[in-house]
VOPAGU-2260 file (C-alpha; in pm, 1 decimal, decimal comma):
REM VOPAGU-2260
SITE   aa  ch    i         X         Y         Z
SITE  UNK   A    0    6706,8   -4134,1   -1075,8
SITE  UNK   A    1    6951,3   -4327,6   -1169,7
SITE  UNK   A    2    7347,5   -4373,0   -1143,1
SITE  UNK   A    3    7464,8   -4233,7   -1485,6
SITE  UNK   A    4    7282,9   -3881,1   -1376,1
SITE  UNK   A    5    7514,5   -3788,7   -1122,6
SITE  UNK   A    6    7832,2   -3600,7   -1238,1
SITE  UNK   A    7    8094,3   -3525,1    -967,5
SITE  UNK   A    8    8380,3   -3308,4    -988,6
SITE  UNK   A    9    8706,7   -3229,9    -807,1
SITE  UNK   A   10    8737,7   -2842,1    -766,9
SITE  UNK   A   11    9053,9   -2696,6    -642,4
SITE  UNK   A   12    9034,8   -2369,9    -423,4
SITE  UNK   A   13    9241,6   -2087,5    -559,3
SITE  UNK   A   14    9586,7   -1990,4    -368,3
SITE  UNK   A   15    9533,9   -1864,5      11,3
SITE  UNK   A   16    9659,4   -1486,0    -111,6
SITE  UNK   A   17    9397,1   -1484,7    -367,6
SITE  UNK   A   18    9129,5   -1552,5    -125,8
SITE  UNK   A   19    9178,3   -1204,0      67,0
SITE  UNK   A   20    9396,5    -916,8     -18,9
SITE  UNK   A   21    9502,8    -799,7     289,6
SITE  UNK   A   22    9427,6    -393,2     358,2
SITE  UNK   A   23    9721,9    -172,0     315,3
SITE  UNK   A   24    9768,5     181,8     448,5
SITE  UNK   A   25   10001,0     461,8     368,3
SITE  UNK   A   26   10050,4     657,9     688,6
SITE  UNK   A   27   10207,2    1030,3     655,2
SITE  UNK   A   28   10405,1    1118,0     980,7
SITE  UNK   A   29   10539,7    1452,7    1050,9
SITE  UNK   A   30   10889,8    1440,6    1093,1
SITE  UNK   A   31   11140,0    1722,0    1243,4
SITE  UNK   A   32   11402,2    1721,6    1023,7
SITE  UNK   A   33   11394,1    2033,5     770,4
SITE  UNK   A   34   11519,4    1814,2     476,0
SITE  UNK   A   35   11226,2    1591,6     450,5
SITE  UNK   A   36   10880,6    1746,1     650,0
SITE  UNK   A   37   10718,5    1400,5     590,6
SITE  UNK   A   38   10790,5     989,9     668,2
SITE  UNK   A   39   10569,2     756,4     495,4
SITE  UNK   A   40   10479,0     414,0     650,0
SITE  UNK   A   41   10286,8     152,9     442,0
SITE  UNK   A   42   10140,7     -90,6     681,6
SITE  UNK   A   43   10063,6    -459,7     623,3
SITE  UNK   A   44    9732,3    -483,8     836,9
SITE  UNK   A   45    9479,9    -196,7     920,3
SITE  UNK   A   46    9621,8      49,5    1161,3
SITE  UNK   A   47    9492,4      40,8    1484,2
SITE  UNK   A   48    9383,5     367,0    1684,7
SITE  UNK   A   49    9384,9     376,4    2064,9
SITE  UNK   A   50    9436,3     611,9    2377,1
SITE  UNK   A   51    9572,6     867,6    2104,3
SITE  UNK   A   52    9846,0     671,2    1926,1
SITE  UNK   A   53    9796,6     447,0    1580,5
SITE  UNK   A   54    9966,9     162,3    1611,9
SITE  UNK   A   55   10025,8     -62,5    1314,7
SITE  UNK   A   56   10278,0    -318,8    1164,4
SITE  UNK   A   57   10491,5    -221,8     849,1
SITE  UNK   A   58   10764,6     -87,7     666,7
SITE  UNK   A   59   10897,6     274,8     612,3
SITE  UNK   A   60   10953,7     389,0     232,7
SITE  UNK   A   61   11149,3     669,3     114,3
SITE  UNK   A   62   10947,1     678,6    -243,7
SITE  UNK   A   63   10681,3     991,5    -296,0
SITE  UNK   A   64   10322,9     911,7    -213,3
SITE  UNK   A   65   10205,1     841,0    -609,1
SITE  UNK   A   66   10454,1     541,9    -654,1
SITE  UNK   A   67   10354,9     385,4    -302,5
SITE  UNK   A   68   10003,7     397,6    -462,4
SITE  UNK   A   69   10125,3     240,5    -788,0
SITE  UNK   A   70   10299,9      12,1    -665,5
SITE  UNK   A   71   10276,9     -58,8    -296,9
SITE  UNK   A   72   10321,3    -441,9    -340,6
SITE  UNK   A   73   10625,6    -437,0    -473,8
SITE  UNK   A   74   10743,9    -278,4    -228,8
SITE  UNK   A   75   10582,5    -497,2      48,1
SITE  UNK   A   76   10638,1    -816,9    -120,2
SITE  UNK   A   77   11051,7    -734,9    -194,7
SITE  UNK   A   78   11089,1    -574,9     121,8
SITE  UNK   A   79   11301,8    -835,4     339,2
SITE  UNK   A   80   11115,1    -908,8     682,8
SITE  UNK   A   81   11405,7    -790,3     911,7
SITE  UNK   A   82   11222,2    -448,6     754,6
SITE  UNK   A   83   10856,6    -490,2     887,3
SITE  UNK   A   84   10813,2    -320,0    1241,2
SITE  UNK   A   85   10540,3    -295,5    1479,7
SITE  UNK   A   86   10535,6      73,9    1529,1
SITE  UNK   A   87   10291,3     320,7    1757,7
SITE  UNK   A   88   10306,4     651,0    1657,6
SITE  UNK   A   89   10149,2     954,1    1877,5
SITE  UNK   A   90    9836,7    1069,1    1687,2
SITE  UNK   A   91    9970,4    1434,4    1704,9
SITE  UNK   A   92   10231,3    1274,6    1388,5
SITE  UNK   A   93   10027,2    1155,6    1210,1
SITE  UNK   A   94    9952,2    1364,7     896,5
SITE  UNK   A   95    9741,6    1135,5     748,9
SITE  UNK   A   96    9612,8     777,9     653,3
SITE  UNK   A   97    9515,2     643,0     297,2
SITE  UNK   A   98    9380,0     317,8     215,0
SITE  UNK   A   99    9615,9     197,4     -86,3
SITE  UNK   A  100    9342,9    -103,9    -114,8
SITE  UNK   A  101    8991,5     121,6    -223,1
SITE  UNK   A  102    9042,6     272,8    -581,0
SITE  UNK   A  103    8772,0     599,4    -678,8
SITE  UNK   A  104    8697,7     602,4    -997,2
């Protein structure tokens, strides 16, 4: 075989955030207040569930549940850090929790 056969080429990975998108969540709390029944949190990691609380890492939102699904990094993405909290919430809260990652078809 000789020299001329061999082709080499310099390949650039694509951009660390392209690799992986990173699981989000939209978590439905219970809240007490009569003028809104429900707080949404949309976490940045998967929520973790232990000795009956969830705890996760992530920012509260105020918008209904259909445009956190829409558009859910927006929101993460323009949301200023001081905003992302490390929260554990009692699992007796929690209404639910939706993957805003997995789309049915």
């Amino acid at each position: 075989m000789s020299d001329k056969d061999l082709a080499i080429g310099v390949t650039s990975l694509p951009p660390v955030g392209a690799l992986r998108q990173k699981p989000s969540y939209l978590i439905t709390l219970e809240n007490n207040s009569k003028a809104t029944p429900t707080r949404r949190f949309i976490t940045t990691d998967k929520p973790e569930i232990q000795n009956g609380v969830v705890q996760a890492k992530g920012i509260y939102s105020e918008e209904n549940e259909d445009s956190i699904v829409e558009k859910y990094v927006d929101i993460l993405t323009s949301s200023p850090k001081e905003l992302v909290l490390e929260m554990m919430f009692p699992l007796y809260r929690v209404l639910s929790i939706r993957s805003l990652v997995f789309r049915a078809k």
